[in-house]
N, C-alpha and C positions, 0 to 999 in steps of 0.2 A: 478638509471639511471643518475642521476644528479654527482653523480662523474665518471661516465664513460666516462658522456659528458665531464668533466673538461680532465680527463687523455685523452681524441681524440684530445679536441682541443691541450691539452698543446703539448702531439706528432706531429700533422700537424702543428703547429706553429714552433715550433723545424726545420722541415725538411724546412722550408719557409726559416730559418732565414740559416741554414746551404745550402743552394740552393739544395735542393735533386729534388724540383719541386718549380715555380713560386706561385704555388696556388692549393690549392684543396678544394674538394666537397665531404661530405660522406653521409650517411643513413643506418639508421637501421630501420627493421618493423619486423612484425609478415603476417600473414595470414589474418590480417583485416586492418592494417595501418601502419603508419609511425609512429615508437617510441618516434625517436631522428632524428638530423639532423645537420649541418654545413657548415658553409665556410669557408676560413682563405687564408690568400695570395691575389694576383693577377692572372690576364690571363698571364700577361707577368711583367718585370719590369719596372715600372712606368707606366702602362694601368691599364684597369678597376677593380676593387676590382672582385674578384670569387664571383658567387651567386648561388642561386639553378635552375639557368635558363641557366647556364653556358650551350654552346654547347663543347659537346669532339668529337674526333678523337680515337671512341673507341678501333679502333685497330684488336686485336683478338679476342675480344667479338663481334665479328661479326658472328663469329662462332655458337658461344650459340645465339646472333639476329635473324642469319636465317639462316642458314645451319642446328645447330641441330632442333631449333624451325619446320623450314619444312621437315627435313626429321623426324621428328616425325611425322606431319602431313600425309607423305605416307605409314609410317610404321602402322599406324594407320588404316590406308583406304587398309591395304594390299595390296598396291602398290609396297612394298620396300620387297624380301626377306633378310634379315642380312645375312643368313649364305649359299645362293648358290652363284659359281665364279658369278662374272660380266656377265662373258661372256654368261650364260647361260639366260640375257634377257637383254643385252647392246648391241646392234650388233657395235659400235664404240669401245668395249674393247675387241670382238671376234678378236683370232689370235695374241694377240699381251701377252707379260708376264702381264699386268695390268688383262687380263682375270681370271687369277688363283685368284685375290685378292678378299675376301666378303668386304661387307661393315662393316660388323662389324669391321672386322682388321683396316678398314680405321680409323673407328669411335675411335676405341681406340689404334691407332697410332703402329700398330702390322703387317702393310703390306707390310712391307719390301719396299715402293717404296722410290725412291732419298733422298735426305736428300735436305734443302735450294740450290736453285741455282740458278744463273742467269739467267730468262726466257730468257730475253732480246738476249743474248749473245748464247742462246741454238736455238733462235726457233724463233728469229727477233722479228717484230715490230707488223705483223697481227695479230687481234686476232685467229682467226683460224687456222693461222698455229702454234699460240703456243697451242690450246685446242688439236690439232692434235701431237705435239707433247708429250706434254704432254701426251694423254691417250696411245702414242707407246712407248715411255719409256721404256730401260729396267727397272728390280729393284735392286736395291739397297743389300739386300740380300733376301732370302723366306722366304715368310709369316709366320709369326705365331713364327716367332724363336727368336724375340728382339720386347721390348717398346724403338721408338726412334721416339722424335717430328721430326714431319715435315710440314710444310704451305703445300705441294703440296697434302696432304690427305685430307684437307678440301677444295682445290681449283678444286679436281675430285669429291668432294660429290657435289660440285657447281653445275659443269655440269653434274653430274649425276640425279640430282633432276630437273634440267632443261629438261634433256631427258623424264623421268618417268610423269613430271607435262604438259611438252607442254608449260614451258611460260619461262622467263628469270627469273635469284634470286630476282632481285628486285622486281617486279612484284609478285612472289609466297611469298615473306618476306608481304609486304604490306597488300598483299589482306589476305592473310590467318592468319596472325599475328599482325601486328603493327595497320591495320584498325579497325581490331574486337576489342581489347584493349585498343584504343585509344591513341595510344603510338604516337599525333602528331609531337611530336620533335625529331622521329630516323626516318631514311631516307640512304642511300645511297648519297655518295657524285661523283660531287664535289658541294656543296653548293651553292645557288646564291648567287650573290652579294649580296644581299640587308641582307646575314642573317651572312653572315664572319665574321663581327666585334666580332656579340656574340661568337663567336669560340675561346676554349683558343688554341695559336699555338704552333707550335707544333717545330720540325727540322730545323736548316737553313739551306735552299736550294739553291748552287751555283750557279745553272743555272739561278734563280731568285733572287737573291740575298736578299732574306727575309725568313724570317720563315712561314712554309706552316700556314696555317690558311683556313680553307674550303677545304682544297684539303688534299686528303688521304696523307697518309705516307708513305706509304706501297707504293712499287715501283709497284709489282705485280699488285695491283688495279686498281694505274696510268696507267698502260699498258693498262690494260683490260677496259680502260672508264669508270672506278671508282668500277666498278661493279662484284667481285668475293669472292669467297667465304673464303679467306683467311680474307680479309679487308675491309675497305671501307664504314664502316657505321657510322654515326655519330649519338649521339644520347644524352640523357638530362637525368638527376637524377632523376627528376620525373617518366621519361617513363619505364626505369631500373628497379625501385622500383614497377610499375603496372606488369612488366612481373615476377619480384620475388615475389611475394606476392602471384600470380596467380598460382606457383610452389607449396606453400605448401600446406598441406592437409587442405578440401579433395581433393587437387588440382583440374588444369582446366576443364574447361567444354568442352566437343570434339565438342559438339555443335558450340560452340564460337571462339575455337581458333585451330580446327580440330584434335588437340592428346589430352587426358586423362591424369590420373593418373597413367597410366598403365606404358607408353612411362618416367616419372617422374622417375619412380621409377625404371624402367628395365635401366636410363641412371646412376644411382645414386649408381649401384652396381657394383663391380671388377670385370670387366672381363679378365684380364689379366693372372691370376692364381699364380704361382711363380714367374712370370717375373714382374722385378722392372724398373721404378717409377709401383706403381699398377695405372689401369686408370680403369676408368667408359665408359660413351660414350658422348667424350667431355668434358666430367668433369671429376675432378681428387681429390682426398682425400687434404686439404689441408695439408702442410706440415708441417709435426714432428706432425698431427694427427692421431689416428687409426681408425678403420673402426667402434671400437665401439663408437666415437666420432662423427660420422658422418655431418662431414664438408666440404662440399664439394665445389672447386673454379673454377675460370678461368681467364686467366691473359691477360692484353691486353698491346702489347710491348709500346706504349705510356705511361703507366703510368696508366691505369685502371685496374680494380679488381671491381669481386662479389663472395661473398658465397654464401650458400645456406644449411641449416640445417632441413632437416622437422623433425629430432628427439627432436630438441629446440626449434620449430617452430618459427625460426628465418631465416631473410635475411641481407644480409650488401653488400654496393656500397662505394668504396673510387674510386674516381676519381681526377686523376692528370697529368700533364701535363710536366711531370718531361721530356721528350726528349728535352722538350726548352732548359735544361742543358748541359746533358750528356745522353749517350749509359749508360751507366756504371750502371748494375741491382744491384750493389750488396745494396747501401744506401737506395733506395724505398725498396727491399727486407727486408731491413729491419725492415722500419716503416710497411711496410705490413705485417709482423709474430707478431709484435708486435700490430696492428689492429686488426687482429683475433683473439690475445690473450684477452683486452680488450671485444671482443665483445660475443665474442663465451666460454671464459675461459679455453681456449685447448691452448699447446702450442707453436704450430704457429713456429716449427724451422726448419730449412732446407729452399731447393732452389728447385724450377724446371720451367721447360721451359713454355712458356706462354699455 
């Protein structure tokens, strides 16, 4: 382990000094602890050194937070069918193309609905009248016939779980996941004051003319009052590491954190069939791995990443804050295939969307 840690840090040193990100934060564990660990960089340049208490702007791991975490929790409690339309127990997706779509499709980016697009600019400034737009929509193309990312599938699991639950995401994130776990440092944003400074930031934002810090990224979120299932959560290495550990076998307790091993393991396999990128449910094979490697990621547009391995009974969090830079995926891409290679020994090449 002790050269693994030399070859992590000397890579995230490398990306500090080549500006790929300000600073970052990683972790390795098993199913009983924390391996390994580090810091290297800053929040920003010339601010606080990175620490393992560092707050991030995780981005799309908001997704795996609370979106897959609670629709496991109904999938669990046989709330949630995968595989009948919508419409057949959504009366807000009856009559409209969104109805023909299952959750499954959603869950593994198979539903043919829009691709990225400007809420704002589609469907104003309410939130209601973008959740109403949104779930009228036409699609994109039918179901079932292409793997192509899109934010707007996990921001319909949002309000689909809010329907199914009776409460808001943040609310069923909390209560049914981050309370039980103890995950005090993830939350929804936008962050109070008193807790921003700990925030590495993130985007310079014109209208404010600073770089976000406490406050989403994700325009979507902003819209929505921080709060949607695309983005929007902030959350600490430590907490990350209590809900992967919690992942592997004999994985969680339904008692605890209201889904099983069952829900672990039914997200962790391909459901896509022939159609490429192959996806899971929310999770996706890391890349330039196979399925008998079983490494499985999630990517967060800020600059975050976890795996998840229960065949090596390992986990691994690199966190970074690389937007303070640049858009531009392709440099973090890289120290990230080369992360996985280090941690996992699979080889980590190729690209795919968060």
């Amino acid at each position: 382990m002790a050269d693994t840690h030399d070859s992590i840090t000397h890579l995230l040193e490398n990306g500090v000094r080549e500006r790929v990100f300000p600073g970052a934060v990683w972790a390795i564990g098993d199913a009983d602890t924390v391996l390994d660990n580090g810091a290297c960089g800053t929040t920003a340049p010339d601010q606080a050194a990175m620490c393992p208490d560092t707050v991030f702007d995780v981005a799309s791991l908001t997704k795996i937070l609370a979106v897959w975490a609670v629709i496991g929790t109904l999938w669990h409690d046989q709330q949630l069918p995968l595989d009948d339309p919508l419409a057949t127990f959504w009366p807000e997706a009856a009559g409209y193309p969104l109805g023909h779509v299952t959750a499954r499709q959603l869950l593994t980016h198979t539903a043919g609905v829009p691709l990225r697009a400007n809420l704002r600019a589609l469907y104003g400034t309410d939130p209601q009248a973008i959740r109403e737009g949104v779930l009228r929509e036409g699609l994109h193309r039918p179901p079932g016939e292409a793997v192509e990312y899109t934010d707007r599938a996990a921001l319909i699991l949002g309000f689909l779980a809010e329907h199914l639950a009776a409460a808001p995401l943040d609310q069923l994130a909390a209560e049914r996941i981050w309370h039980p776990l103890a995950m005090t440092g993830t939350r929804f944003g936008p962050l109070p004051a008193q807790d921003r400074p700990r925030c590495a930031p993130t985007e310079f934002d014109p209208d404010s003319g600073v770089h976000l810090q406490g406050i989403a990224h994700d325009y979507s979120a902003r819209l929505l009052g921080g709060v949607c299932g695309i983005a929007g959560v902030f959350s600490v290495l430590h907490d990350l590491a209590i809900l992967l550990r919690h992942l592997l076998p004999p994985g969680p307790d339904p008692g605890r954190v209201g889904f099983g091993p069952a829900w672990v393991a039914e997200s962790l396999r391909i459901h896509t069939g022939d159609l490429t990128p192959a996806r899971g449910i929310l999770w996706h094979p890391a890349p330039g791995t196979s399925t008998h490697d079983d490494v499985h990621v999630h990517y967060g547009f800020t600059g975050t990443a976890m795996w998840l391995s229960p065949k090596q009974n390992r986990w691994a969090v690199l966190l970074t804050n690389k937007l303070y830079f640049s858009r531009d995926r392709n440099p973090l891409m890289a120290i990230r295939n080369a992360f996985c290679t280090l941690v996992f020994g699979c080889p980590g090449e190729g690209t795919v969307e968060p």
